[in-house]
C-alpha positions as CSV (number, residue, x, y, z in Angstrom):
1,X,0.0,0.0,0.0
2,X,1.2,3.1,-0.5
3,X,1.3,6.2,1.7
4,X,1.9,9.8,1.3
5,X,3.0,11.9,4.3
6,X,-0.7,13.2,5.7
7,X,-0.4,9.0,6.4
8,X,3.0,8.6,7.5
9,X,6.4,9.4,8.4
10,X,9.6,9.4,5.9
11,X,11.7,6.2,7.5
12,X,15.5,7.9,7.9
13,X,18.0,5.1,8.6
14,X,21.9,5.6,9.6
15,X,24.3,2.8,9.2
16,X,27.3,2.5,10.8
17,X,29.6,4.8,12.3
18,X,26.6,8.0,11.7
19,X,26.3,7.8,15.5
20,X,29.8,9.4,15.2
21,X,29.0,12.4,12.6
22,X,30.7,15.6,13.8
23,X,33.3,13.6,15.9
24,X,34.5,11.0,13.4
25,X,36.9,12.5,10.2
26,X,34.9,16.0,10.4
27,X,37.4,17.3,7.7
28,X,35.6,14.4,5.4
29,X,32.0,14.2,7.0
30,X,31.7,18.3,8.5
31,X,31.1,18.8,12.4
32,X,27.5,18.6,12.1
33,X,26.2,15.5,14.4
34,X,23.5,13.3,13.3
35,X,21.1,15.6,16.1
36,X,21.9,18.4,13.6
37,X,20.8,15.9,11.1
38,X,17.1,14.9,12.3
39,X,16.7,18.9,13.3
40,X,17.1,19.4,9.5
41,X,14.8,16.8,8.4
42,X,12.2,17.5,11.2
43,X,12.1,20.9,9.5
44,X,11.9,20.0,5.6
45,X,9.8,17.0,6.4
46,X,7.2,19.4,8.2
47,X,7.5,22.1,5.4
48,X,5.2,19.7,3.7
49,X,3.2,18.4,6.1
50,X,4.8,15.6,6.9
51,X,7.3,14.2,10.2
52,X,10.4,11.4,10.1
53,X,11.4,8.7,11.9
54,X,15.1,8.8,12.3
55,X,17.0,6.3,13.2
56,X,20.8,4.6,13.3
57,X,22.6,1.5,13.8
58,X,26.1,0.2,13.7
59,X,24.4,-3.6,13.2
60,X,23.4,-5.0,9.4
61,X,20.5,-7.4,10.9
62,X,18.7,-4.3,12.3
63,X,19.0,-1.9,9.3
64,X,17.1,-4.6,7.4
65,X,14.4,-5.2,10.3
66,X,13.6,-1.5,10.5
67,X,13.3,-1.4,6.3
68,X,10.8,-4.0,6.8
69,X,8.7,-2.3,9.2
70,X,9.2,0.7,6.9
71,X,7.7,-1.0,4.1
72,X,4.2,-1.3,6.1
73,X,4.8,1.7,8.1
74,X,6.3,4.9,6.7
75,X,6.2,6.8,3.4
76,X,9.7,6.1,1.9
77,X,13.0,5.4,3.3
78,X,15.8,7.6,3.2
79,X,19.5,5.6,4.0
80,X,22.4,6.3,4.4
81,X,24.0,2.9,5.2
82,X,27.7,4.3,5.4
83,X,29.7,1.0,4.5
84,X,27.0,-0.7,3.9
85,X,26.3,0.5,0.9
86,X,29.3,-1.3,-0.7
87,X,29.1,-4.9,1.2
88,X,24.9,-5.3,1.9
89,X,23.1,-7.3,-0.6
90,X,21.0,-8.0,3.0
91,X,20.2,-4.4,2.7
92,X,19.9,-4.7,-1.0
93,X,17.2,-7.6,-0.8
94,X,15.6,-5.6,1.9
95,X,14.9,-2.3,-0.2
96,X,13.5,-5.1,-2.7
97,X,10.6,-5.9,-0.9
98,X,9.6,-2.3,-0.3
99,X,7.4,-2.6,-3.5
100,X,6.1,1.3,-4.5
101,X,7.9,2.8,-1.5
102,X,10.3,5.6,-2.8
103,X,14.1,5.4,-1.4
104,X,17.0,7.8,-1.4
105,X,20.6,6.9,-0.8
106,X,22.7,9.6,0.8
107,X,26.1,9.9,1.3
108,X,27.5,13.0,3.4
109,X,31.0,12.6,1.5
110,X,31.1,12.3,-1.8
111,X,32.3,8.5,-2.5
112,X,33.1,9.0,-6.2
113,X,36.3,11.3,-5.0
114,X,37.3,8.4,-2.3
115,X,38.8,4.9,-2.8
116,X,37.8,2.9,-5.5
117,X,35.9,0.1,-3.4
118,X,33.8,3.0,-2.2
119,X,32.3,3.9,-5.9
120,X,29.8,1.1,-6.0
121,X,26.8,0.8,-3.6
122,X,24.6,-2.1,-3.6
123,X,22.0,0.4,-2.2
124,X,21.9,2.4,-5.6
125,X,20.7,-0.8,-7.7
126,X,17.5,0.0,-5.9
127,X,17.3,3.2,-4.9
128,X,15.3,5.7,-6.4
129,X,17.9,8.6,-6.3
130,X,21.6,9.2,-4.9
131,X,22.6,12.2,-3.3
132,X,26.6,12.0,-2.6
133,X,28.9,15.2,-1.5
134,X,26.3,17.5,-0.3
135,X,27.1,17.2,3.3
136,X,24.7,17.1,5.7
137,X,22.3,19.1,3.7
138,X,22.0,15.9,1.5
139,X,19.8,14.6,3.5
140,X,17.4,18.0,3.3
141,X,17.3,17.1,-0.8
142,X,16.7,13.5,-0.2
143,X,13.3,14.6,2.2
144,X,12.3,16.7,-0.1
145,X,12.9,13.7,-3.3
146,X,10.9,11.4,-0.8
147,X,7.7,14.3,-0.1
148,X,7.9,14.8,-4.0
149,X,7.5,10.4,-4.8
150,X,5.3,10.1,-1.9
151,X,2.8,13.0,-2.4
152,X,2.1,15.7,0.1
153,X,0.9,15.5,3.6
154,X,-1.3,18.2,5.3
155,X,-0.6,21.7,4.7
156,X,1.2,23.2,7.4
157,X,-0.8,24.6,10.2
């Protein structure tokens, strides 16, 4: 079934390491912390009407749990799955099952400038659009990608 944000939240979902934005490499990934994160999407998710659900783990097996639940529970998923991206075809087949349910990739760095193993992302083979190098603000365009797939929620009050 799908749902558009007046019926449910956009799914956000950190992989490993995101618990560490703003500590870990910050002249890579910026100083911003994954609070600064969700503040941003809070903001762009209710510009439309809509709220997230943000979440991250450091552990494969839940990042797939919590994409199934958002495939009967939220909107779209937005992911960043950090080195995931390039080793998950668990990830991969979860995204699969989300049949209709928009997904954007983000990267905070820009993994076409960084090692080679780093260029391809399992995530991408589904994923509905990739935002890489934008910094945290990436994940502000990949809100708004998921409120324009999904359709609108309530106007604003």
């Amino acid at each position: 079934m799908r749902r558009n944000l007046a019926d449910a939240p956009i799914m956000i979902l950190n992989g490993p390491n995101l618990n560490l934005l703003g500590q870990r490499q910050p002249e890579i990934y910026g100083s911003e912390t994954l609070t600064d994160v969700e503040a941003l999407c809070v903001e762009a998710a209710g510009a439309h009407g809509g709220a997230v659900d943000l979440r991250q783990s450091n552990h494969e097996g839940q990042l797939v749990d919590w994409i199934h639940e958002a495939r009967l529970n939220h909107c779209g998923i937005v992911i960043n799955p950090g080195a995931y991206s390039h080793t998950s075809v668990a990830i991969l087949d979860a995204l699969n099952t989300c049949d209709g349910l928009p997904v954007v990739e983000v990267h905070v760095s820009n993994i076409h400038r960084r090692e080679s193993f780093r260029h391809h992302s399992y995530v991408s083979l589904r994923a509905d659009g990739v935002i890489a190098g934008c910094g945290v603000q990436g994940y502000v365009f990949a809100v708004e990608r998921i409120a324009a797939l999904a359709g609108p929620g309530r106007a604003p009050a």
